[in-house]
C-alpha positions in Angstrom: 127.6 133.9 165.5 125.9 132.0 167.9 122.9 129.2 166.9 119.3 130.7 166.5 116.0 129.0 167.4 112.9 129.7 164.4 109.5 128.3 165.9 106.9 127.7 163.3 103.3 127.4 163.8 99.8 128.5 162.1 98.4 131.4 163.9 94.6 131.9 163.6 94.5 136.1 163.6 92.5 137.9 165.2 90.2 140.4 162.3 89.6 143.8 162.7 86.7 146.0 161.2 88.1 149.3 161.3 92.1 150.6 160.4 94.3 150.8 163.5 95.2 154.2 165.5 98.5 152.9 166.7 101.1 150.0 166.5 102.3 148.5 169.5 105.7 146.5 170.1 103.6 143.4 170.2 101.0 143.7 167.4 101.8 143.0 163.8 99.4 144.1 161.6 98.1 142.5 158.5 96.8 144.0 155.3 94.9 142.0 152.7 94.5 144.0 149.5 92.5 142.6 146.5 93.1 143.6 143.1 90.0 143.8 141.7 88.8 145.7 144.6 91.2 148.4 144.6 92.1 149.0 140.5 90.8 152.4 140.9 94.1 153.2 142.5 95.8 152.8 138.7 94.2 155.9 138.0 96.0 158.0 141.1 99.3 156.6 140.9 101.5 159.4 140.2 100.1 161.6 143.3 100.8 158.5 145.4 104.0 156.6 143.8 107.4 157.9 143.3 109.6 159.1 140.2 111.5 155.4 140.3 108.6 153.3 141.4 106.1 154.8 138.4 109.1 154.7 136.2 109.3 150.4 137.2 105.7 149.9 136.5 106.4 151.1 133.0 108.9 148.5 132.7 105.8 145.7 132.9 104.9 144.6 129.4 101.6 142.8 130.8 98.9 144.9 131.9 98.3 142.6 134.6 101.1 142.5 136.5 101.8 146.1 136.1 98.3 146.8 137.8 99.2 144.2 140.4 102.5 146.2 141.2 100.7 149.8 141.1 98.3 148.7 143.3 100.7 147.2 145.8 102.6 149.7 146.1 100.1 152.7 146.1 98.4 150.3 148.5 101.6 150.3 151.0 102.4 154.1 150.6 98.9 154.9 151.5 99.0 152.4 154.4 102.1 153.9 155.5 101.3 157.1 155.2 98.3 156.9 157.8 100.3 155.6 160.4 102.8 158.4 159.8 99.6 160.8 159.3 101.4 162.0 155.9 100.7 162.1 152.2 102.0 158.7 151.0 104.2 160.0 148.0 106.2 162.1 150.5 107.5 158.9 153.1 111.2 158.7 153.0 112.7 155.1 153.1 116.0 153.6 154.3 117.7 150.4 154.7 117.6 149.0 158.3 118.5 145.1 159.4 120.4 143.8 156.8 119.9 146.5 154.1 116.0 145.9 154.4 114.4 149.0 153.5 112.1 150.3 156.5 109.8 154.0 157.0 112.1 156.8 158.4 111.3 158.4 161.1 111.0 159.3 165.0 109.6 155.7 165.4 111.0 153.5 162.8 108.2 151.3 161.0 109.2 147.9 159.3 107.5 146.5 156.4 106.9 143.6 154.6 105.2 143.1 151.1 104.5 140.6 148.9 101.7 140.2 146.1 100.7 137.2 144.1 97.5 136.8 141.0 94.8 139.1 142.5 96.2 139.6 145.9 98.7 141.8 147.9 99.9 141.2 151.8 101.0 144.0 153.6 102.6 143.5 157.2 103.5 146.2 159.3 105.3 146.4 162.6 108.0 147.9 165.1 110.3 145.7 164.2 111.7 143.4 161.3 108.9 141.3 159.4 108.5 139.3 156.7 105.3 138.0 154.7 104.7 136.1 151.8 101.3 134.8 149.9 100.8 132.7 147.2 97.2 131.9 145.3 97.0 128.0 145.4 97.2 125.9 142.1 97.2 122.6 142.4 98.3 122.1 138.7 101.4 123.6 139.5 104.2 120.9 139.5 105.9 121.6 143.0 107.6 117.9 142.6 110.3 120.1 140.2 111.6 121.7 142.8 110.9 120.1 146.2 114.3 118.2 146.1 116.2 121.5 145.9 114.2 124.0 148.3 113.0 121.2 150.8 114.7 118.6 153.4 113.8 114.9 153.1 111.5 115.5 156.1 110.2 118.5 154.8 109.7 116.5 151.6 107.9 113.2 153.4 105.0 115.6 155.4 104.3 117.4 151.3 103.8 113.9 150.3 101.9 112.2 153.0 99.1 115.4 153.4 95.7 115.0 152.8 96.1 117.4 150.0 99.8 117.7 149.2 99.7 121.1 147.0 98.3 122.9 150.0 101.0 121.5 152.3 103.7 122.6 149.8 102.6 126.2 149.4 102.2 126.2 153.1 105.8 125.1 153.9 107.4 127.1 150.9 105.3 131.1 152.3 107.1 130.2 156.1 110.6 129.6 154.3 110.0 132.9 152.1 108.4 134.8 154.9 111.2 134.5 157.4 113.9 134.9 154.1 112.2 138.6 154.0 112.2 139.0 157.6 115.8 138.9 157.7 116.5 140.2 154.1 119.2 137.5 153.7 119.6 136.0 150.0 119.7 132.3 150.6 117.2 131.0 147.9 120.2 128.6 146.9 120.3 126.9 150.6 115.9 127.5 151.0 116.6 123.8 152.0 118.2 124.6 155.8 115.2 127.0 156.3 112.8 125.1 158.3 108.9 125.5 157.8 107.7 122.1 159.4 105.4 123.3 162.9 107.9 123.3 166.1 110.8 124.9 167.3 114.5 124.3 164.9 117.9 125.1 165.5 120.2 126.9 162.9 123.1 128.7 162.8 122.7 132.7 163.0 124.9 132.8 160.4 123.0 131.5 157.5 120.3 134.1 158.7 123.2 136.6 159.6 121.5 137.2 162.3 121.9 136.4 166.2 117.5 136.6 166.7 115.2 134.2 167.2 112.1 134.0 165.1 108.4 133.1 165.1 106.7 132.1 161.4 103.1 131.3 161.8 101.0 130.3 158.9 97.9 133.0 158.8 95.0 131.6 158.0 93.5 133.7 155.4 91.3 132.6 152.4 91.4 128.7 151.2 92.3 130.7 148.3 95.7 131.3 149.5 98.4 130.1 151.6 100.4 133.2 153.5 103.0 133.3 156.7 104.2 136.1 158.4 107.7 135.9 160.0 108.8 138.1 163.0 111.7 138.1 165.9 110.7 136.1 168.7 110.1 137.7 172.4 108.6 136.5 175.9 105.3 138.6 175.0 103.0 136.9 172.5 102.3 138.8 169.2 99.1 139.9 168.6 98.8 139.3 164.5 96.1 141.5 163.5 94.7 141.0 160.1 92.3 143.9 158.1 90.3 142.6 155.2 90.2 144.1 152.0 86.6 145.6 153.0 88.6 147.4 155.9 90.6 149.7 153.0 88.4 151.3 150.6 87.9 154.3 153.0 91.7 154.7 153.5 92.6 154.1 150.2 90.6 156.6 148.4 91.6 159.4 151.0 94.3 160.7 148.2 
């Protein structure tokens, strides 16, 4: 398989008041969902959710996280489910590039999803994608494990930033977001994914894949540190984010 090029950037999106009437091959869209905001949709899970998923947010003990998966995933279904113009419980799935699960149909839609304390991202689009967001702590002790998911380069930029946790979460949402993108299980090697800004050279293989990719950073809340990883092309993508004010009149459709 032949070497890949994954450029990495941050991306300043462009917002949107109002939800989207169509995707377009060079639009990813964005979907901020707040937990609080949205903890209504606990109570209409099982006319949005299906047998297995309600059956997995059983499985949470704490009443926290199982609302934060509930949510998510009535939040996706729903979301989903207006592009399609259909009932969320009734979307069929299937896997598509490398097993990742994408939305059956005349046009295949891709997803991405990925939810951390008080927050869910939601990325849509007409081809593979890949998000991942993290709530910034700066109490949490990234020093344990920046020798095994980062390079020594990767390593010296955490450590020289003006505010080092920020630059570790930062680094650590491009190498998950682009992991997603490509559905390829190589949290063991996260080391050889790069995430510092500019254009790298890998082999496909590690990616098992023979794209290129784009991860850009999305500037969201100071709160939290997100990317968004998509296959590279000639035209630029338009990364369209829609705040959590943007949902309640979708969501509550069901």
């Amino acid at each position: 398989m032949p070497a890949v090029t994954v450029l990495c950037n941050t991306t300043i999106p462009t917002p949107s008041t109002r939800f989207p009437d169509k995707l377009y091959s060079n639009s990813v869209h964005l979907f901020a969902v707040e937990t609080s905001t949205h903890k209504n949709l606990v109570h209409h899970a099982e006319h949005i959710l299906c047998e297995s998923e309600i059956a997995k947010a059983g499985s949470y003990h704490q009443l926290e996280k199982r609302e934060q998966y509930v949510i998510s995933k009535c939040a996706l279904r729903i979301l989903l489910g207006a592009y399609r113009k259909q009932h969320g419980q009734a979307l069929e799935f299937a896997g598509g590039f490398n097993s990742k699960p994408m939305l059956v149909g005349l046009e295949p839609l891709y997803f991405s999803i990925s939810y951390t304390s008080g927050c869910t991202l939601i990325g849509i689009a007409l081809d593979s994608i890949g998000v991942d967001i993290e709530k910034v702590d700066g109490a949490f002790r990234y020093q344990d494990i920046s020798e095994t998911c980062f390079s020594l380069r990767e390593q010296a930029y955490i450590a020289q930033s003006a505010t080092p946790s920020v630059a570790f979460y930062q680094l650590w949402t491009r190498k998950e977001a682009l992991v997603k993108a490509t559905s390829k299980g190589i949290d063991d090697d996260l080391q050889s994914v790069p995430s510092l800004n500019g254009l790298h050279v890998m082999q496909g293989e590690l990616l098992a894949t023979a794209s290129n990719w784009t991860t850009s950073s999305v500037l969201l809340s100071p709160a939290y540190s997100a990317a968004v990883s998509y296959p590279s092309s000639s035209t630029a993508r338009d990364i369209i984010v829609h705040t959590p004010n943007d949902l309640p009149p979708l969501l509550f459709t069901y």
